[in-house]
DOMAR-282196 format. One record per residue (C-alpha): residue in one letter; x, y, z. Coordinates in Angstrom, 3 decimals, padded with zeros to 6 digits. Last residue first. Layout:
REM DOMAR-282196
> code/c1/c2/c3
> A/X/Y/Z
...
This chain:
REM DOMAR-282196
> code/c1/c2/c3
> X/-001.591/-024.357/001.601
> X/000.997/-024.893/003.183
> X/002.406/-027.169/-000.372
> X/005.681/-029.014/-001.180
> X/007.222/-027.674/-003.975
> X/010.266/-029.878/-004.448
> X/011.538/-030.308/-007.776
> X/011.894/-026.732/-008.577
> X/008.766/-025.200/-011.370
> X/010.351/-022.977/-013.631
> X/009.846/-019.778/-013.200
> X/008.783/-017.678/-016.521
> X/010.131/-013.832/-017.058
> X/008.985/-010.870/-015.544
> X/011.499/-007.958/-016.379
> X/015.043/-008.181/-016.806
> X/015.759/-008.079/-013.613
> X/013.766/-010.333/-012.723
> X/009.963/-010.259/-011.744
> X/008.874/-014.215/-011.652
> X/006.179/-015.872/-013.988
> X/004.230/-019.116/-013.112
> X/003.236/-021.756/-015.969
> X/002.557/-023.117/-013.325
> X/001.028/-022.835/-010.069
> X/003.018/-025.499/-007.799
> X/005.882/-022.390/-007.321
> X/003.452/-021.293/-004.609
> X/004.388/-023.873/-002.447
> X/007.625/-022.540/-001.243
> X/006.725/-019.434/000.458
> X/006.230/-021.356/004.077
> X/008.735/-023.905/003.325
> X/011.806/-021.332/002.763
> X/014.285/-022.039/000.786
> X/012.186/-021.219/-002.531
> X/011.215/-018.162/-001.380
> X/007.959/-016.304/-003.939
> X/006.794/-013.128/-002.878
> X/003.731/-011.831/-003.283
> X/000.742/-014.039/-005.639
> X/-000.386/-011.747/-008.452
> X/-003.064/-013.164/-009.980
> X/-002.788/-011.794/-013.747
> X/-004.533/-011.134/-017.419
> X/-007.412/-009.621/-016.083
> X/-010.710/-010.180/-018.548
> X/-012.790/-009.761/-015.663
> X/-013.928/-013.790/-016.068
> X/-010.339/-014.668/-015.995
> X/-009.480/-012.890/-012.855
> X/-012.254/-014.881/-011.254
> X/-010.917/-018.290/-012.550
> X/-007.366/-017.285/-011.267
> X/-008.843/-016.126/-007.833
> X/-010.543/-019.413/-007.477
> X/-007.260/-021.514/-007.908
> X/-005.681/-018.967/-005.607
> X/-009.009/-019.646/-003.208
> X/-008.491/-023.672/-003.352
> X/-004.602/-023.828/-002.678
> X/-005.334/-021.629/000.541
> X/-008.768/-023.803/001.193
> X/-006.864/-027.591/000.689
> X/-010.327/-029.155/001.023
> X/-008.903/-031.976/003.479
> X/-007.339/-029.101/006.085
> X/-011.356/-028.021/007.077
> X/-009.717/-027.470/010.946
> X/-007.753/-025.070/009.212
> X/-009.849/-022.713/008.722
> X/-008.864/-020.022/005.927
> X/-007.276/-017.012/005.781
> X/-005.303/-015.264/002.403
> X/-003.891/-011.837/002.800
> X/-002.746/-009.339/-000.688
> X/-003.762/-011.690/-002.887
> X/-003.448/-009.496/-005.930
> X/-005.899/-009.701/-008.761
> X/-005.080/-008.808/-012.412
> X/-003.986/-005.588/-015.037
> X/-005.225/-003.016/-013.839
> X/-005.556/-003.737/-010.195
> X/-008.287/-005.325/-008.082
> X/-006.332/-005.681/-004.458
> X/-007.694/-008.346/-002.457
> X/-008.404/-009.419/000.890
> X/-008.883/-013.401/001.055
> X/-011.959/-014.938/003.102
> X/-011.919/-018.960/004.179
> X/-014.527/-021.248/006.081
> X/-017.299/-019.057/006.566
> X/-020.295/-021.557/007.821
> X/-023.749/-021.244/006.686
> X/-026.580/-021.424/009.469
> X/-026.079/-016.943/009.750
> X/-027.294/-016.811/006.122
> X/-024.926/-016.189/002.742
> X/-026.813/-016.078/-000.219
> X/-028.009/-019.162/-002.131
> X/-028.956/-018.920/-005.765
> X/-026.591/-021.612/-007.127
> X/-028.826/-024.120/-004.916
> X/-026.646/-027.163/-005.924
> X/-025.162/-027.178/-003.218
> X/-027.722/-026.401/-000.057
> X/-026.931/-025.259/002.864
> X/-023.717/-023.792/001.286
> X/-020.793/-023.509/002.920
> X/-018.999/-019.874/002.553
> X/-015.740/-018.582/001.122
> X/-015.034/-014.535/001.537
> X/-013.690/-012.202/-001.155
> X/-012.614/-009.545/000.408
> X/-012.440/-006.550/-001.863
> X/-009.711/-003.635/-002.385
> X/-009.772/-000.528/-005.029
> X/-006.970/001.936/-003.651
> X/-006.959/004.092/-000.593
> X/-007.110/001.227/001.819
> X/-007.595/001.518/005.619
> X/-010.386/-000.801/006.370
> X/-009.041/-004.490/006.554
> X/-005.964/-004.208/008.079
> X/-007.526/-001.207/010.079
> X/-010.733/-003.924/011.122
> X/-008.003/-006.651/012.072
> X/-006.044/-004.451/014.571
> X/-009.236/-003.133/015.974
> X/-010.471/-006.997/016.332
> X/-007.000/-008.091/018.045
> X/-003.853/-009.140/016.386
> X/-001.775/-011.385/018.717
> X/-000.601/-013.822/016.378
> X/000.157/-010.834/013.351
> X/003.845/-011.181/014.289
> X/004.466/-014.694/013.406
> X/004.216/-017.519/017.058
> X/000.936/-018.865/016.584
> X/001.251/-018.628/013.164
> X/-000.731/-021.747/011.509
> X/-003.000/-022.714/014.336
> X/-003.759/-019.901/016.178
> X/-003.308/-017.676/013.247
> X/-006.012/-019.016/011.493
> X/-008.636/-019.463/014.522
> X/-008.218/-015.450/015.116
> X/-008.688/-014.909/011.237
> X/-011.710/-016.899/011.337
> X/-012.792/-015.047/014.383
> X/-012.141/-011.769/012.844
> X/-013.997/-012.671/009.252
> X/-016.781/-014.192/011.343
> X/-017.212/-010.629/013.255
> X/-016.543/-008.292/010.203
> X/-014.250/-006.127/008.731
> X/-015.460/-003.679/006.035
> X/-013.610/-004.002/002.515
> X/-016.423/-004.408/000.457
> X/-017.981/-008.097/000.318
> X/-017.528/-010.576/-002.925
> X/-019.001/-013.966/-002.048
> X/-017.225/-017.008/-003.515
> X/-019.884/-019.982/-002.523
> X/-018.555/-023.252/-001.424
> X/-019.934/-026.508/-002.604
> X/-017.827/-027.324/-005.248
> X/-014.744/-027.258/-002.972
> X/-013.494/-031.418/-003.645
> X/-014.030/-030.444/-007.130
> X/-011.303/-027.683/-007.077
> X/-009.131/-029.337/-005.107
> X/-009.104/-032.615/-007.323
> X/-008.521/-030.225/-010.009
> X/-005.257/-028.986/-008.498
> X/-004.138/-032.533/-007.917
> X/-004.186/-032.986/-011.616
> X/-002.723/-029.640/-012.724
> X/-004.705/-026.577/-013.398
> X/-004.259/-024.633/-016.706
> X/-002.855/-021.294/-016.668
> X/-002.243/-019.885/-020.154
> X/-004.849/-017.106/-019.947
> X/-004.565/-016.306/-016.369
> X/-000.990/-015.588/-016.293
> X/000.056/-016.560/-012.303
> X/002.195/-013.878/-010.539
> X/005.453/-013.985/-008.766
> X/007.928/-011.454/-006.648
> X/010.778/-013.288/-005.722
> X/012.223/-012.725/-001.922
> X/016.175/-014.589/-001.432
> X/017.502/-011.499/-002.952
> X/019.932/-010.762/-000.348
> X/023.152/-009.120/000.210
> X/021.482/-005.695/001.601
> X/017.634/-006.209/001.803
> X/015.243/-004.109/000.066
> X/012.157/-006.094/000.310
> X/009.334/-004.052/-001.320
> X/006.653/-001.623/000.256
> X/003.551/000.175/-000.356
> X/001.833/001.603/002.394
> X/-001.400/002.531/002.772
> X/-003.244/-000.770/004.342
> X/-000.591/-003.299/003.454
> X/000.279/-003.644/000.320
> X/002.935/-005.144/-002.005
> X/005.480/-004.086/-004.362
> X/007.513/-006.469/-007.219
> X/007.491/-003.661/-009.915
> X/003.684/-004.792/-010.967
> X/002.806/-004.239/-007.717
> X/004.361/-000.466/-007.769
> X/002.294/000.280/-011.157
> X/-001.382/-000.944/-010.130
> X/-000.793/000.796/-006.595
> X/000.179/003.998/-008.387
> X/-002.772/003.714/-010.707
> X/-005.004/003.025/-007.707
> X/-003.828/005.814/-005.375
> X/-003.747/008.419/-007.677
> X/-005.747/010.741/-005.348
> X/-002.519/010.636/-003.591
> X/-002.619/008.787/-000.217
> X/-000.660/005.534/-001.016
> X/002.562/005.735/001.304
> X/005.981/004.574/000.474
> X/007.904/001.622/001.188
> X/011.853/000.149/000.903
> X/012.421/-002.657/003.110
> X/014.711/-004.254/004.950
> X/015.612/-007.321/006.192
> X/018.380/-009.377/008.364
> X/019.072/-013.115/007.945
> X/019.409/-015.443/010.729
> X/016.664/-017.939/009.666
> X/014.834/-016.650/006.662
> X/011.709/-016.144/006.486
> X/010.558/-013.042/009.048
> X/013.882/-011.868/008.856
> X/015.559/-009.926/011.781
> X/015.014/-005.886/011.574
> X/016.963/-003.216/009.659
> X/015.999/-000.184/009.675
> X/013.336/000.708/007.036
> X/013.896/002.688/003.843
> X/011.457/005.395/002.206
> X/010.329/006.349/-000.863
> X/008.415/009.240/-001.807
> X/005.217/009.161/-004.764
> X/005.278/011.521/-007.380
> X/002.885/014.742/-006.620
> X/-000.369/015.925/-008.008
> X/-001.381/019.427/-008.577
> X/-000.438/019.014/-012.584
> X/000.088/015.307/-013.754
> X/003.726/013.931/-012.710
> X/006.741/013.109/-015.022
């Protein structure tokens, strides 16, 4: 049922096109476009139904024979980090979590540029250029933030804002939604490998959601055959959309981190 003067949302389907993940494997998805004035609430509703964003669109992996793509999220309140996971945390204590509105800047481009170098030097976003990075960025119709990672001059200065001598070493866009976070694109520079910066900024995002009183980080899409997805089964207790509902994932024996 729909509110007067507004309008449901209207799914589409994609052709097929070869997999991103999976070796051989064909994809498709099923998307739809976040322009109503309801933008938020839809946004809120389709990512807890196993949706993500990118700029205005709303999409889902609708893939004939395959449902290799798991959507996960991390419950705040019962989340507690592992061993290894704290030794991230400290090893990060002197970064600052900056919150910026979504407007693309310089240093957010060239770390982006440096990211994909190194990481995905042959995905699809590998030849992005600045206009490219500023409409990944800029066109949202729902509530979005970067929330960029500097080095402080200083660490124990807890005051300390941001100045051209610090160094931007990872930024995340994210979606604030009703009921968490979602990490809609994590960067980071690699050459700063030892501090474990994607690991470090979902950590982050799970202390951050707690202190808005949101019960979830949502996290995409979980593959367990595939390396690059992998590692995100590491944050547990970690729940997985089935089709049942979300339901806990347990934890595989190999979850080797790209983080």
């Amino acid at each position: 049922m729909t509110h007067p003067g507004k309008t449901a949302p209207r799914f589409y389907l994609t052709a097929e096109a070869p997999c991103p993940y999976l070796e051989g494997k064909l994809e498709r998805k099923v998307f739809t476009h976040l322009l109503d004035v309801d933008a938020n609430t839809i946004n809120s509703m389709l990512t807890g139904a196993g949706f993500r964003r990118s700029q205005t669109i709303a999409y889902k992996p609708a893939c004939d024979g395959c449902s290799a793509c798991v959507s996960v999220r991390i419950p705040v309140d019962i989340f507690a980090p592992s061993t290894s996971q704290r030794r991230i945390i400290k090893k990060n204590t002197d970064l600052e979590r900056v919150p910026r509105e979504p407007i693309a800047t310089e240093p957010q481009f060239e770390l982006l540029h440096t990211y994909l170098q190194d990481r995905h030097a042959n995905g699809g976003m590998s030849d992005m250029d600045e206009d490219d990075f500023s409409a990944m960025v800029e066109e949202t119709t729902v509530d979005t933030l970067i929330f960029e990672y500097w080095i402080r001059s200083d660490p124990t200065d807890e005051t300390q804002e941001p100045l051209g001598r610090q160094r931007l070493v990872g930024a995340s866009v994210t979606d604030v939604i009703d009921d968490g976070l979602s990490m809609v694109y994590s960067f980071f520079d690699p050459s700063e490998s030892a501090r474990s910066l994607g690991s470090y900024m979902i950590l982050d995002h799970v202390k951050k959601a707690r202190e808005m009183g949101l019960p979830y980080v949502y996290l995409g899409y979980w593959i367990d055959d595939c390396r690059k997805m992998a590692y995100k089964a590491k944050y547990q207790p970690l729940e997985a959309l089935t089709m049942d509902g979300w339901a806990p994932l347990a934890p595989p024996s190999d979850t080797t981190s790209n983080a």
